[in-house]
VOGU-3710 file (C-alpha; in Angstrom, 3 decimals, decimal comma):
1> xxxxxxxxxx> 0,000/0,000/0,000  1,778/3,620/-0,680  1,809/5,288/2,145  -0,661/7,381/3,628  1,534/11,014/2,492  2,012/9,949/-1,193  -1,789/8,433/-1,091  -3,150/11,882/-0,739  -0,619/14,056/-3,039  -1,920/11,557/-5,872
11> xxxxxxxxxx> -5,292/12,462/-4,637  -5,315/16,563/-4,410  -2,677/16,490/-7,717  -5,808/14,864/-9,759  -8,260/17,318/-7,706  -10,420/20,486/-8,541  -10,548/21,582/-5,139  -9,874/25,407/-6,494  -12,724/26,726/-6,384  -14,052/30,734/-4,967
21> xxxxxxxxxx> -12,215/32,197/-1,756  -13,611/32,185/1,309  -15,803/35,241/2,859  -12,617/35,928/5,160  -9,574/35,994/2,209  -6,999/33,161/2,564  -3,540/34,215/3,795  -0,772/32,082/2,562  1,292/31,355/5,786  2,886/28,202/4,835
31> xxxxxxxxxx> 4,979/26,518/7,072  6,571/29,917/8,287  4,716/29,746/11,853  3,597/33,255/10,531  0,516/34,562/13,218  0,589/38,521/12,040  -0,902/39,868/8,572  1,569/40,656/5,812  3,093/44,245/5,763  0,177/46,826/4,298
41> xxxxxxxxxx> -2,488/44,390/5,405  -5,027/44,963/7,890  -3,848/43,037/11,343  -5,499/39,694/11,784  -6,271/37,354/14,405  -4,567/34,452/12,584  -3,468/31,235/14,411  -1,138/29,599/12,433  -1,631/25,417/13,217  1,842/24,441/12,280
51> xxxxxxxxxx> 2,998/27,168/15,133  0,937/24,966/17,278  3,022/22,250/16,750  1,337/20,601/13,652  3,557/18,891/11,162  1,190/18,342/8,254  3,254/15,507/7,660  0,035/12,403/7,273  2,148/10,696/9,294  2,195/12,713/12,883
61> xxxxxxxxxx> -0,603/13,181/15,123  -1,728/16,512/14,729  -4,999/16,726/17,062  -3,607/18,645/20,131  -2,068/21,003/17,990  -4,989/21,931/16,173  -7,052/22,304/19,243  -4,291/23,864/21,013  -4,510/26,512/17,807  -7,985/26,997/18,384
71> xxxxxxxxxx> -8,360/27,047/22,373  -5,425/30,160/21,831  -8,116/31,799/19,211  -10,805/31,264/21,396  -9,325/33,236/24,224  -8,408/35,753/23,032  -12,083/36,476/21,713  -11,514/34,937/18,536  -9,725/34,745/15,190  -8,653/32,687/12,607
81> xxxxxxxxxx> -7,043/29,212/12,351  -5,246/28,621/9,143  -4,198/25,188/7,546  -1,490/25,607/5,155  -0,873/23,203/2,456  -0,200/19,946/4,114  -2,268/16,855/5,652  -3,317/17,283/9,079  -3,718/13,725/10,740  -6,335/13,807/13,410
91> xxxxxxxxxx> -8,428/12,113/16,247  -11,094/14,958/17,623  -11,142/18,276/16,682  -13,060/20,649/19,625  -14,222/23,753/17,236  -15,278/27,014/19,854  -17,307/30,158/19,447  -15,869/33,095/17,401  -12,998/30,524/15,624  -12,906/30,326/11,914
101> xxxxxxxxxx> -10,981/27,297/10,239  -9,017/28,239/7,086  -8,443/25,439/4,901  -5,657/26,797/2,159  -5,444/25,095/-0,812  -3,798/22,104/-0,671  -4,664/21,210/3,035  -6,608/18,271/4,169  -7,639/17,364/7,987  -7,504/13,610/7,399
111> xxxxxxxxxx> -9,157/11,664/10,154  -6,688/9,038/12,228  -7,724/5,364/11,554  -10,917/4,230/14,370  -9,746/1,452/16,512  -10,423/-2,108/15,327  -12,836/-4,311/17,911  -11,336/-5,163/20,977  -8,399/-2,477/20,448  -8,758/0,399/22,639
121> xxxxxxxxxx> -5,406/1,901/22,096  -6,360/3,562/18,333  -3,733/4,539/16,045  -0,291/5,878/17,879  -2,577/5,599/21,257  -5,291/8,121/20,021  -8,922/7,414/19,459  -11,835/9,874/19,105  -13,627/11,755/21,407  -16,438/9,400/22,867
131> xxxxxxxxxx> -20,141/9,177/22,805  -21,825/11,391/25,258  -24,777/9,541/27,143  -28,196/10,048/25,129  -30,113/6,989/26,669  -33,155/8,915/27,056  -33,585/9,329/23,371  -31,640/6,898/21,911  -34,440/4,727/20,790  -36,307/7,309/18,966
141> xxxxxxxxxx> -33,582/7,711/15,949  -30,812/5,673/15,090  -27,278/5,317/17,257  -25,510/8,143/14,466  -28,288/11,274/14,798  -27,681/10,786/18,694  -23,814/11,859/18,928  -21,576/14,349/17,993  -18,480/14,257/19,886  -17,310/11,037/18,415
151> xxxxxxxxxx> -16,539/13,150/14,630  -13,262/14,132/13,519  -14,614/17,833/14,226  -17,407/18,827/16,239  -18,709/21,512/18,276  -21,574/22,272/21,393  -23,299/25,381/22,355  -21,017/27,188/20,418  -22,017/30,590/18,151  -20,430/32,635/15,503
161> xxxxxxxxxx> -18,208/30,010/13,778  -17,027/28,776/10,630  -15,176/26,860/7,956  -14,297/27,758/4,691  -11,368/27,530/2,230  -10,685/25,250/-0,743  -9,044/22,271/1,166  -10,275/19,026/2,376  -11,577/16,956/4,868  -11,189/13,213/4,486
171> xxxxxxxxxx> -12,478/10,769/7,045  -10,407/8,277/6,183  -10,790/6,808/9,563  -14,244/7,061/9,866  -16,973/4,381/10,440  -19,760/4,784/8,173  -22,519/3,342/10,624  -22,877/-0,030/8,973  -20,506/-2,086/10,398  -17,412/-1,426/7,996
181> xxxxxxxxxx> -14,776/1,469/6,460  -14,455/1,873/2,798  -11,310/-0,469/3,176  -13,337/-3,315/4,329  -12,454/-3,384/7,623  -15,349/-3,878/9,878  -15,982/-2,352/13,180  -19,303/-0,034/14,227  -19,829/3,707/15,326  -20,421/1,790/18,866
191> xxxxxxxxxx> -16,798/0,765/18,887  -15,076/2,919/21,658  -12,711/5,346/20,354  -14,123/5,217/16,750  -15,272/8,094/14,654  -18,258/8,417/13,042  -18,927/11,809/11,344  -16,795/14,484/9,553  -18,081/17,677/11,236  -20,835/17,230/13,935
201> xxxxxxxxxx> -23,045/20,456/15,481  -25,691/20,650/18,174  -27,049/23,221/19,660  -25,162/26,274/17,786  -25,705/29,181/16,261  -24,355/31,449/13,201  -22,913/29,036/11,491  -20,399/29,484/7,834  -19,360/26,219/6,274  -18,155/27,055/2,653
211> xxxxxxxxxx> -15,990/26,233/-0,470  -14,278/23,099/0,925  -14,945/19,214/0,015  -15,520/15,803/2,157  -14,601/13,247/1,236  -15,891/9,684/3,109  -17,516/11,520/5,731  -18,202/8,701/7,839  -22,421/8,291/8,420  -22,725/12,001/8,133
221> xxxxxxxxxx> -20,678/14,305/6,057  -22,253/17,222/8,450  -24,653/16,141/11,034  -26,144/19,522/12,168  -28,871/19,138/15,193  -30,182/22,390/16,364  -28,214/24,489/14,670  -29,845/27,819/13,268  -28,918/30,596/11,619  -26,665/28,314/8,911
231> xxxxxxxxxx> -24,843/29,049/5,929  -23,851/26,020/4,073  -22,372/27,091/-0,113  -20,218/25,456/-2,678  -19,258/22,418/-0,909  -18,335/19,363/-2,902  -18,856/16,166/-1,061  -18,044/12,629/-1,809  -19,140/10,209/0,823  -20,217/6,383/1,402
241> xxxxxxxxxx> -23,727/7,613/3,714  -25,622/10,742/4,226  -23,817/13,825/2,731  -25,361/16,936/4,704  -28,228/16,635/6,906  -29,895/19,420/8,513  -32,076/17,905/11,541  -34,208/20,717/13,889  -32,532/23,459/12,284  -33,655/27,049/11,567
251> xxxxxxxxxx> -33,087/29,570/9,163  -31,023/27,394/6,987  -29,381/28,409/3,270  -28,241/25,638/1,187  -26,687/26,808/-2,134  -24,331/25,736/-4,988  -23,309/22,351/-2,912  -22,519/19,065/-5,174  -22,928/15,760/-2,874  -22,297/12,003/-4,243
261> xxxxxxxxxx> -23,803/9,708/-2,151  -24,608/6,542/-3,763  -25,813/4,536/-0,531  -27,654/7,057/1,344  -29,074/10,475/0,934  -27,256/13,893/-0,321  -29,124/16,322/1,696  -31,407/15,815/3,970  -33,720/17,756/6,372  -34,177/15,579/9,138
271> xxxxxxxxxx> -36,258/16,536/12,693  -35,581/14,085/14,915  -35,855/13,891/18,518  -32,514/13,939/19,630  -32,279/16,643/21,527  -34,741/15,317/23,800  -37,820/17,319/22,675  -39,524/17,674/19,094  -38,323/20,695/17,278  -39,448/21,400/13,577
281> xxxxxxxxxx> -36,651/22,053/10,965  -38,387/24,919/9,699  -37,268/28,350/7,208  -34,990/26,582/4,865  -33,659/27,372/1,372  -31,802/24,556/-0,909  -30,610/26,229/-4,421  -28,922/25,417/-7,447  -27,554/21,978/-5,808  -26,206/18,828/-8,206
291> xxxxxxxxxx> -27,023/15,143/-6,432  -25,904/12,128/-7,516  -25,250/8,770/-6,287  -23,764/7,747/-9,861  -20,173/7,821/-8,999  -17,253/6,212/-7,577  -16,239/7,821/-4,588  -13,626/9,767/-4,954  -14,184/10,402/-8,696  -16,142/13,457/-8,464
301> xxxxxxxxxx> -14,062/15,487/-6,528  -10,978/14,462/-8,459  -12,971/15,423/-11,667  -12,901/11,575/-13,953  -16,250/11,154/-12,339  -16,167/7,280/-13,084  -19,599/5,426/-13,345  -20,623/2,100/-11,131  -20,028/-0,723/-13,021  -24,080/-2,300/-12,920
311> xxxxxxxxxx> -24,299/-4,245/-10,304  -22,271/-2,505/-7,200  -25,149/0,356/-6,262  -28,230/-1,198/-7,329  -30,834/1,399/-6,351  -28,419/4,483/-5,902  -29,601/7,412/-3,274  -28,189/10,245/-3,741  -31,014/12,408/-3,283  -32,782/15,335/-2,178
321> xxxxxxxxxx> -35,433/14,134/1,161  -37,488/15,518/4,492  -37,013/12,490/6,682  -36,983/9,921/7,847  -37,036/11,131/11,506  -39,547/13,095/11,394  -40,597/13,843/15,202  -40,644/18,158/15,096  -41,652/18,808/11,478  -40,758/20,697/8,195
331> xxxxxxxxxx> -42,149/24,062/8,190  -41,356/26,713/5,036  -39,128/24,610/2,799  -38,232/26,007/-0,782  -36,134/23,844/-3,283  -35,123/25,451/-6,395  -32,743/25,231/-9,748  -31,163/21,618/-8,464  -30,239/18,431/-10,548  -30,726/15,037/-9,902
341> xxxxxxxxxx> -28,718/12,342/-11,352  -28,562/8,854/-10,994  -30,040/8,700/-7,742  -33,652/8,766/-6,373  -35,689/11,390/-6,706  -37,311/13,571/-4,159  -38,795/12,577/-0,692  -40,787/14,324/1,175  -41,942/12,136/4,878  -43,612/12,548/7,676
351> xxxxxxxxxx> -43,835/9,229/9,582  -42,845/9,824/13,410  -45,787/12,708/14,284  -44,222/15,514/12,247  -46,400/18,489/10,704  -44,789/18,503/7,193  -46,208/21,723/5,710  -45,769/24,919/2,963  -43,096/23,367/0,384  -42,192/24,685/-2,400
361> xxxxxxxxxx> -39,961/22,740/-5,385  -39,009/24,591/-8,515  -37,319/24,195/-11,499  -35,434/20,508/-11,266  -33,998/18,363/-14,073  -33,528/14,783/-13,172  -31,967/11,924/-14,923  -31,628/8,159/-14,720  -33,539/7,971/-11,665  -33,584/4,660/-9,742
371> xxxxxxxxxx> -37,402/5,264/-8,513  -40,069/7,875/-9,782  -39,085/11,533/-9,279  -41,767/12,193/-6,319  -41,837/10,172/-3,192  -44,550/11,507/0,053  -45,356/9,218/2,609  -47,833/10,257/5,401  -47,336/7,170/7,621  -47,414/6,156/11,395
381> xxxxxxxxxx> -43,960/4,388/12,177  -44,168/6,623/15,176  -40,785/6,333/16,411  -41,285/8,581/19,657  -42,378/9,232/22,929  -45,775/7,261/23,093  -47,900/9,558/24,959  -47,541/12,605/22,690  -46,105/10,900/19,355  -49,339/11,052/16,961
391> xxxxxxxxxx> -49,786/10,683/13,166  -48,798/14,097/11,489  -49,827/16,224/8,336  -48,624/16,392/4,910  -50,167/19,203/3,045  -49,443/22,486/1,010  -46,901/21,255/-1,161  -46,070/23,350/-4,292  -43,771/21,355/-7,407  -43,449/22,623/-10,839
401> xxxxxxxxxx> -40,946/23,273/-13,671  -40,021/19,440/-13,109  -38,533/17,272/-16,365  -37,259/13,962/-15,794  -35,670/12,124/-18,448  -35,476/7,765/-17,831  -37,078/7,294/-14,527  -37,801/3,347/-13,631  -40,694/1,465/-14,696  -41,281/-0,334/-11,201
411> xxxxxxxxxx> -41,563/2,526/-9,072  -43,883/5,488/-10,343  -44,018/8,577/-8,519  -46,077/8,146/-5,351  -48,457/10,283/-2,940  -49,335/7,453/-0,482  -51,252/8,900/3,120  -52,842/5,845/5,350  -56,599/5,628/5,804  -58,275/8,824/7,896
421> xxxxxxxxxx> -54,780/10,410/7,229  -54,569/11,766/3,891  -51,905/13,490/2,305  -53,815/17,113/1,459  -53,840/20,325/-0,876  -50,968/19,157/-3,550  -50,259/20,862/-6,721  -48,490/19,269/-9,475  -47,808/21,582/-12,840  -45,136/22,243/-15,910
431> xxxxxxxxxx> -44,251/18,287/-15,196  -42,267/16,082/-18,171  -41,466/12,920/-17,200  -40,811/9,950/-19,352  -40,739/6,542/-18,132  -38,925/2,900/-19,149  -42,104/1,761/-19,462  -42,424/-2,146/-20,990  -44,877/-2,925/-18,332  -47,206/-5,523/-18,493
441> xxxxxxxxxx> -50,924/-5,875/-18,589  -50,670/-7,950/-15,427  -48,969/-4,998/-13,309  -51,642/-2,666/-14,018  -53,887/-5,345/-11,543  -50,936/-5,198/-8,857  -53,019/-3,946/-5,242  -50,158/-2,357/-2,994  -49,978/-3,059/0,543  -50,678/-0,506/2,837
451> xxxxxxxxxx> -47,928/-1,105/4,992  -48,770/1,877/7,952  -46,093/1,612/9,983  -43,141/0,284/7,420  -39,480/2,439/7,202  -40,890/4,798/3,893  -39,027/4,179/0,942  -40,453/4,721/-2,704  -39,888/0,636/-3,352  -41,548/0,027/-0,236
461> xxxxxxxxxx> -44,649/-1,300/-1,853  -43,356/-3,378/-4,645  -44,022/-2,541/-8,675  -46,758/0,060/-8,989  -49,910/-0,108/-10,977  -49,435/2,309/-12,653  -46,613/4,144/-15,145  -46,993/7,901/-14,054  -48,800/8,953/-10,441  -49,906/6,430/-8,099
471> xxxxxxxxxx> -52,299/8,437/-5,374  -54,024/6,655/-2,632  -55,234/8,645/0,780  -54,715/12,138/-0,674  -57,294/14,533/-0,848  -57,178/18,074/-2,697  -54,830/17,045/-5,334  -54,306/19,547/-8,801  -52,080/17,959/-11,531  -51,588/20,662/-14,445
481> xxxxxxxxxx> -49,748/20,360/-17,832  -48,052/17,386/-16,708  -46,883/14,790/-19,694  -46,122/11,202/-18,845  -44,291/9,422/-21,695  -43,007/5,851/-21,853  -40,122/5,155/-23,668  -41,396/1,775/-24,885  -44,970/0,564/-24,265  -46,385/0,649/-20,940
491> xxxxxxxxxx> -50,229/-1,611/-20,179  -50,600/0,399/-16,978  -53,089/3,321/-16,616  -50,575/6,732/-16,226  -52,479/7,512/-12,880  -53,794/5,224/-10,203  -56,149/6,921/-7,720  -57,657/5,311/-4,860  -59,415/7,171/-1,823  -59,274/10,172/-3,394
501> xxxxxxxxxx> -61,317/13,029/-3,193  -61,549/16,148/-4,985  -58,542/16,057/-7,816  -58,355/18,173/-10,918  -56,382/17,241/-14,050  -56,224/19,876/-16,433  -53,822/20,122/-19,629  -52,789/16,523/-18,815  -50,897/13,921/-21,229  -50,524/10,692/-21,312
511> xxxxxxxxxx> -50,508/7,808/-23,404  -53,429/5,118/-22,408  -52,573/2,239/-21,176  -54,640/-1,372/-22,073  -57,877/0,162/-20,523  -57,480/3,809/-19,980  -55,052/6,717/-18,301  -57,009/6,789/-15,484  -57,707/3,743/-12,881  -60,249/5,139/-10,808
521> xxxxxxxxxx> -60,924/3,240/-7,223  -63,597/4,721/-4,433  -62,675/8,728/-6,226  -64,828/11,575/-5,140  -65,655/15,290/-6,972  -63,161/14,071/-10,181  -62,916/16,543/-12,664  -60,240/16,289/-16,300  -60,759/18,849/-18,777  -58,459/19,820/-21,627
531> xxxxxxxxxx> -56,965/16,880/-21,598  -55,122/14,397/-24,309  -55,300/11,571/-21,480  -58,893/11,382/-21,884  -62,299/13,082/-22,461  -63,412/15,768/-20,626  -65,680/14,544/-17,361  -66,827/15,669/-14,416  -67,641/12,760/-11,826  -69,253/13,176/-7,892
541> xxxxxxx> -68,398/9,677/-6,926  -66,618/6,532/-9,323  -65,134/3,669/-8,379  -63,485/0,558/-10,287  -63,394/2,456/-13,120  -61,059/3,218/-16,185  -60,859/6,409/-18,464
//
């Protein structure tokens, strides 16, 4: 194996790490120790790390002389820690209020290997910061969304702070979660002394993270609980799980970020109940993103972007998704000018209790999808406190300006609520999707479970009935100028309703299945006018019925 220095100058040689400066300009303080501005610049608080001690060697420990670079920023009110060119090896990295990290160009914070079972001694006698105590919660979301101090860098109760800079931060180290590393060496987040995300939040506040890229982030790339007030732009991430997720956050700006993550999601709005109470992620803006789950890992950040052979991802993630915890809600959500490739398409869930409300999704472009391009689940998995953990809401959601070249013929696009819970007030307009297709006759007679309290996943209930929309439990439903094309033929109806009341198709197209577009089952105040998917009608009540 080369070793670990010549691994990564192979790696950031092939890189396009170079992208915009950071909001506070990068000073070039190589190894000089340097902790003053340059002559005729403004005096800094800069905190040089290799002054600290840090060799930026890959080969030397460099934790306590990071976080002795940043405890020295911190008291005197602040400043800036800079990372010159180099990699920094490191165990747990304690970030503080008022610190900025400064990743130059050509820096990476690589995270020490976790210990192997058994092995409590880590690499050189380091291990990472452990897991504070969360049995009171624990049960209610899975071990990773309940810990943050066991991440290569993570901060508490802190305010005003930020990373930015074109360098890199590679959790080498880091367990994704699932019982292995991307080497193949197995061991669990559980394991004491391992690491488990790149940069972990909770409870903070004013919050830059900007113009750097992760790569294997462990099971989060950013796991940010609580955290309001948050700037996240232009990072590129690369990871083996979740890329960013956003869990009972407020005020949140997402922007300009690319994220492959082939076996979980890129970014996520979560609102879990880890913090020991149900808090909504609420006021959030994701813009002008690119997710994937297409890639090799590694190969999108060094710019070959190198294709899965078939076979290693079969159903590819990658995407855009409100859930799965879903204890506090998703309030004021607006998703704009994003593109989806090879990956799933969006999710929007509310499963544990959570009031999932006002969305708005604008302008995507989506390609080679591995399910249909719009997943909502109103379910009652209910994964919470018992006496106050009740079915939630899914209603006022807003999509248009959506086209979707080669989505799956299994999996349609689904609206799915559970009996006395429907999914409510949905528009659906400027929609192009086109299809696989090459179902059968048979299909079209396929009855999906119900499946109430099931993990929600779009292949959750098996091959769909129908090519385009399946609906079932949704009520107040408006689908305008929306065209589903197969690209060979397809026997299923475009749209499956069942338990559906009050839904408007206007300006629709489709091509007709065996029967009919429509498969009409136990539909109430149906109206379709304008249409090429069929006539014009206007129906109080149907039910087993094609049109």
């Amino acid at each position: 194996m080369k070793a670990f220095s010549s691994m990564r100058r192979d790696f950031l040689r092939t890189s396009s790490f170079g992208m915009a400066a950071a909001a506070i300009p990068a000073v070039s303080l190589a190894a000089s120790g340097q902790d003053s501005a340059p002559a005729g610049e403004p005096a800094r608080n800069l905190f040089n790390v290799r002054k600290y001690g840090a060799t930026g060697d890959g080969k030397t420990l460099d934790t306590e002389a990071v976080n002795r670079a940043i405890e020295a920023a911190a008291a005197t009110g602040g400043g800036v820690v800079v990372f010159p060119a180099g990699s920094y090896l490191c165990f747990s990295i304690h970030l503080k209020s008022q610190v900025h990290l400064l990743l130059e160009q050509g820096s990476a914070i690589v995270a020490a290997d976790s210990p192997m079972p058994g092995d409590l001694t880590g690499y050189n006698g380091g291990v990472y910061d452990a897991a504070e105590p969360n049995t009171a919660w624990d049960a209610y979301q899975d071990y990773g969304h309940n810990h943050w101090h066991n991440s290569l860098l993570w901060g508490e109760d802190i305010h005003d702070c930020s990373i930015t800079g074109s360098g890199l931060i590679w959790g080498r180290g880091l367990s994704n979660g699932r019982g292995r590393k991307g080497d193949g060496a197995p061991f669990k987040a559980e394991q004491a002394g391992a690491g488990n995300k790149a940069i972990a939040l909770k409870n903070c506040r004013n919050v830059l993270l900007r113009d750097f890229a992760i790569l294997k982030g462990g099971h989060f790339g950013l796991l940010l609980t609580g955290v309001d007030n948050l700037t996240i732009d232009n990072l590129k991430i690369d990871t083996d799980r979740d890329g960013i997720d956003i869990d009972c956050c407020q005020n949140v700006r997402v922007s300009n970020c690319t994220v492959n993550s082939p076996w979980d999601d890129g970014i996520c709005p979560k609102s879990s109940y880890a913090l020991g109470y149900a808090r909504p992620t609420r006021n959030v803006i994701i813009s002008n993103c690119w997710v994937t789950g297409y890639y090799e890992l590694g190969s999108v950040l060094d710019g070959t972007f190198k294709k899965f052979v078939p076979g290693v991802v079969d159903h590819p993630t990658g995407r855009i998704k409100c859930g799965t915890e879903s204890n506090g809600g998703f309030i004021n959500i607006t998703i704009s000018n994003c593109v989806f490739e090879g990956c799933q398409g969006y999710a929007l869930e509310s499963v544990d209790g959570a009031l999932l409300e006002d969305i708005t999704i604008t302008n995507t472009t989506m390609r080679d999808l591995a399910s249909g391009p719009i997943f909502m689940r109103l379910g009652a998995r209910l994964r919470g406190p018992k006496e106050s953990t009740k079915v939630g809401t899914l209603k006022r959601i807003l999509i248009s300006n959506l086209e979707c070249y080669n989505a799956p013929q299994e999996v349609s696009s689904i609206l799915n609520g559970i009996p006395g819970y429907p999914i409510e007030d949905v528009k659906l307009s400027n929609i192009y999707i086109e299809t696989v297709g090459g179902a059968t006759a048979g299909m079209a007679q396929i009855q999906p479970p119900e499946l109430e309290a099931a993990y929600p996943e779009p292949r959750m209930f098996g091959p769909m009935p129908a090519s385009g929309f399946f609906l079932r439990h949704v009520r107040n439903v408006e689908m305008s100028h929306v065209d589903i094309a197969n690209a060979t033929a397809d026997a299923r109806p475009a749209f499956y309703l069942a338990d559906v009341e009050r839904a408007d198709f206007f300006a629709v197209t489709a091509r007709r299945g065996a029967d009919g577009a429509f498969a009409l089952h136990d539909v109430k105040n149906l109206r379709i006018g304008w249409s090429r998917a069929a006539a014009d009608a206007t129906l109080d009540r149907v039910d087993n019925k094609m049109l």
